[in-house]
C-alpha positions as CSV (number, residue, x, y, z in Angstrom):
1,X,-22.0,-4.9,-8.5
2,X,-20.8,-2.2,-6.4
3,X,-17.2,-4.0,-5.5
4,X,-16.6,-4.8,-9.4
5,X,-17.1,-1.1,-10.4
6,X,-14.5,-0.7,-7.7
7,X,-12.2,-2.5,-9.0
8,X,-12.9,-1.2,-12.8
9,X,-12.4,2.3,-11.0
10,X,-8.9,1.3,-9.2
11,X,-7.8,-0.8,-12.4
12,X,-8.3,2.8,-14.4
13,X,-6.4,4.7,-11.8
14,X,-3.9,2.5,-11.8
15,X,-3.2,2.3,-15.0
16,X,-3.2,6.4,-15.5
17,X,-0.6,6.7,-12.6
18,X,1.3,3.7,-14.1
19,X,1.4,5.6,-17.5
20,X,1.5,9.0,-16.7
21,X,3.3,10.0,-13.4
22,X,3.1,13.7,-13.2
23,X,4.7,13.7,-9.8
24,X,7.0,11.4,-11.0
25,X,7.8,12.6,-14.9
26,X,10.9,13.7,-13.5
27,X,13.8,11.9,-12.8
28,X,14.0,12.2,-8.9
29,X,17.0,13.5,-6.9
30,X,19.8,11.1,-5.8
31,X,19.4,11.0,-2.2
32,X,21.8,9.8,0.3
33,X,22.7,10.0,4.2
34,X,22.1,13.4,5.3
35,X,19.6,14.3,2.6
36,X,16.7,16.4,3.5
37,X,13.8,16.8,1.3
38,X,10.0,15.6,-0.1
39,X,11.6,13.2,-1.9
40,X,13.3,11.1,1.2
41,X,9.7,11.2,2.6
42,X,8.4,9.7,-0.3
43,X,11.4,7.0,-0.7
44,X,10.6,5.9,2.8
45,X,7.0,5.5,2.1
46,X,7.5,3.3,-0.9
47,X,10.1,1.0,1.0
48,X,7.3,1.4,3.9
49,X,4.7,0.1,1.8
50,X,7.6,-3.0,0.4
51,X,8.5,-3.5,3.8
52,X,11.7,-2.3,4.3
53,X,10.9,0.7,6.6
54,X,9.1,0.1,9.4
55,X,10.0,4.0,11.6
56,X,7.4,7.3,11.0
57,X,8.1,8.8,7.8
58,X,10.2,11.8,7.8
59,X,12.3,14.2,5.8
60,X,15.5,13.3,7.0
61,X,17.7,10.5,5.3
62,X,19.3,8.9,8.4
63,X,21.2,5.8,9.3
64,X,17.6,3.9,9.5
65,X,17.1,5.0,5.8
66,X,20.3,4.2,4.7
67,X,19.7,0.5,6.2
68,X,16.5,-0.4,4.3
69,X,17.5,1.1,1.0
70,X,20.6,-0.7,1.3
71,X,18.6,-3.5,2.3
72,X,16.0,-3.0,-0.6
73,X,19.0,-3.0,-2.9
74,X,20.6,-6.2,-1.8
75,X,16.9,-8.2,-2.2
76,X,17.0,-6.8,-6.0
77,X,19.8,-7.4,-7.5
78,X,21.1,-3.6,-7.2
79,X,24.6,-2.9,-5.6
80,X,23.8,-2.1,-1.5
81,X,25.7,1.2,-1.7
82,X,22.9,2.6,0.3
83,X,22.4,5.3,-2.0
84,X,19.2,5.6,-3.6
85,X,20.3,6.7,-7.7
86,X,18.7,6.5,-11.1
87,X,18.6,2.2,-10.7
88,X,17.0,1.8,-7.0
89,X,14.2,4.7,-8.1
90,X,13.5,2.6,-10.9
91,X,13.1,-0.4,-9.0
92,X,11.1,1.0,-6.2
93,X,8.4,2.5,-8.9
94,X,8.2,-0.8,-10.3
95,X,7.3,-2.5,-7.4
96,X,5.3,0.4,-5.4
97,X,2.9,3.6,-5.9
98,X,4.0,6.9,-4.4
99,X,1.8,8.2,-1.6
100,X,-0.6,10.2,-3.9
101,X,-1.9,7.0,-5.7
102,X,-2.1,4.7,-2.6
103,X,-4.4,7.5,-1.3
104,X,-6.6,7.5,-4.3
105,X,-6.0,3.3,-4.5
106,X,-7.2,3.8,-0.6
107,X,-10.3,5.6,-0.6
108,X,-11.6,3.6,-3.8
109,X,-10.9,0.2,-2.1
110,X,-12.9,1.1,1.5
111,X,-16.2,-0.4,2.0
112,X,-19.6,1.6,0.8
113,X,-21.3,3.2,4.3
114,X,-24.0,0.3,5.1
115,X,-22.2,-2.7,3.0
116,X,-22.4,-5.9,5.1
117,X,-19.1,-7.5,4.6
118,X,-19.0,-10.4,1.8
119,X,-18.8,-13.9,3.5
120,X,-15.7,-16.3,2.4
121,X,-16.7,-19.1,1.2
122,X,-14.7,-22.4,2.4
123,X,-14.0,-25.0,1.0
C-alpha cells in the first residue's frame, strides 16, 4: 500500500513539473564555452542524469561541457555545434528533470524507516 501511494505521489509531481515549470517558464540562456552561470550547473546535471557528463557539477562551461553537449547533440539528431540553444534545451527537458524535481522524485522514491525490502520474485 505504502509503495503504490508512492508512486500516485511521484506520478502527481511529475506531472505538475512536467506542466508547469516555474524554474523553467523561461526560456533559458544560450550557453557556450566560457559561460558561467546557474544555468551551466543545471545543463550539466541533466546530461549527468542522461549520461553524458560524468565530472562534479560546476558553474563553469569548459571543454568537458562542450564535449558532452556536443555529444548529446550528435545522439539526437541536433547539429554538434557544442552550443547548448533554444533546440538542445528543448531536448534535454524532454528527456530529463532539472535538479529541483529529481530531489522531490528522490525523497518520494526512498524506502519508509523500518520497510523490509520487497523480494523479486523469479521466474
Amino acid at each position: 500500500m505504502y509503495r503504490l501511494l508512492t508512486l500516485i505521489t511521484l506520478g502527481i509531481v511529475l506531472a505538475v513539473s512536467v506542466g508547469n515549470h516555474s524554474a523553467d517558464a523561461k526560456a533559458p540562456p544560450v550557453l557556450k564555452l566560457g559561460s558561467k552561470s546557474w544555468a551551466t550547473q543545471e545543463l550539466q546535471f541533466r546530461l549527468h542524469m542522461l549520461g553524458y557528463f560524468n565530472v562534479k557539477l560546476t558553474k563553469n562551461y569548459g571543454k568537458v561541457t562542450r564535449r558532452s553537449v556536443q555529444k548529446f547533440q550528435r545522439h539526437h539528431g541536433l547539429p554538434a555545434d557544442g552550443i547548448a540553444g533554444p533546440r538542445t534545451w528543448a531536448k534535454l527537458k524532454k528527456l530529463s528533470v532539472n535538479q529541483k524535481n529529481w530531489r522531490c522524485w528522490h525523497v518520494l522514491s526512498m524506502p519508509r524507516p523500518g520497510a523490509k525490502p520487497s523480494k523479486a520474485k523469479s521466474r
